[in-house]
C-alpha positions in Angstrom: -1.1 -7.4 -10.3 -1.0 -10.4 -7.6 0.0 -10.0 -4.5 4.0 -10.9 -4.4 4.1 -8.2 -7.0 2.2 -5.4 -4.8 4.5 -6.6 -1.8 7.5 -6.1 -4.3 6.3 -2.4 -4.6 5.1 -1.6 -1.0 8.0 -3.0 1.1 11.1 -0.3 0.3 7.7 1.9 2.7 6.7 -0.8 5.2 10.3 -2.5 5.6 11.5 1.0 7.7 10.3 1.1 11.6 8.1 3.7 11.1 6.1 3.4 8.2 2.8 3.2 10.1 3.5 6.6 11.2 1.7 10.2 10.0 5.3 11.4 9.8 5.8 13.1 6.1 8.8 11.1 5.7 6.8 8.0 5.6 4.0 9.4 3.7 5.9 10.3 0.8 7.5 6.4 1.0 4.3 5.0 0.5 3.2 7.7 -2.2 6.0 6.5 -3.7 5.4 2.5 -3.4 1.9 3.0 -4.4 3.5 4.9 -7.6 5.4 1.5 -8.2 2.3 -0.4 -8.0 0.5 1.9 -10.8 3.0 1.6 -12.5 3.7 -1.9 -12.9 -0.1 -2.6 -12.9 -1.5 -0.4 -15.2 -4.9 -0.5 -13.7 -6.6 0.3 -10.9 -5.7 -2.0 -7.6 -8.6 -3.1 -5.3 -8.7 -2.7 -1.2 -8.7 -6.2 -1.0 -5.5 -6.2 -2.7 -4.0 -3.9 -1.1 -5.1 -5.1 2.2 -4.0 -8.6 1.8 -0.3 -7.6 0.4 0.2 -5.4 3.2 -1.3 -8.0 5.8 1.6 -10.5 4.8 4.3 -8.3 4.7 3.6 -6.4 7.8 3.6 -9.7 9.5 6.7 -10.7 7.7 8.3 -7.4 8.7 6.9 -6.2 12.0 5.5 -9.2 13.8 5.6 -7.5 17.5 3.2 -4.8 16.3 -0.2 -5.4 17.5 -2.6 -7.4 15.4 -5.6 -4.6 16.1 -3.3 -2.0 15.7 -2.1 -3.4 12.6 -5.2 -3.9 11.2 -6.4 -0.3 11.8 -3.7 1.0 10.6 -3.7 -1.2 7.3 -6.9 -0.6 6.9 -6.6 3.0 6.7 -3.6 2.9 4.0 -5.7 0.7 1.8 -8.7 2.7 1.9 -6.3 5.7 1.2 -4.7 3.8 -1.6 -7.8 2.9 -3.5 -9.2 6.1 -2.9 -5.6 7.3 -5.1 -6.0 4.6 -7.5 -10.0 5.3 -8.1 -9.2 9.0 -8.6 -6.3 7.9 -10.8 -9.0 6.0 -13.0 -11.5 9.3 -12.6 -9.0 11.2 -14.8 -8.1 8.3 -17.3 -4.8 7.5 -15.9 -5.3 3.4 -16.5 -6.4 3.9 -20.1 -3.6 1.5 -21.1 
């Protein structure tokens, strides 16, 4: 999966104001984008990824939040999402 396609799957969760936030609202949006992603990729999706799709779009999206801020908080999601994707491999999800 390239990176236009993970920012096809992520932004419905990063396009609203608060999708940085803890709230469960948002938490379930990006459970739900990073469902997209698996399912369209079929494999596992590296932090790198991850980090680099949601880099660009955040930019696109949110350009007056802070760059350290940003990249805190992006990195946190991206760890979170490959720690979801490598579990996802643990139990043979990508066997496709």
């Amino acid at each position: 999966m390239n990176i236009p396609e993970i920012q096809d799957c992520l932004e419905p969760w990063m396009r609203v104001d608060t999708w940085h936030t803890t709230h469960p609202m948002d938490e379930e949006r990006f459970h739900k984008a990073l469902h997209r992603c698996f399912q369209q990729a079929g494999q596992s999706i590296d932090f790198d990824s991850f980090k680099d799709a949601m880099t660009d779009l955040a930019q696109r999206l949110h350009p007056k939040l802070g760059s350290e801020y940003l990249e805190s908080t992006i990195d946190r999601y991206a760890q979170n999402a490959e720690t979801i994707s490598s579990y996802l491999f643990d139990i043979g999800q990508f066997n496709k």
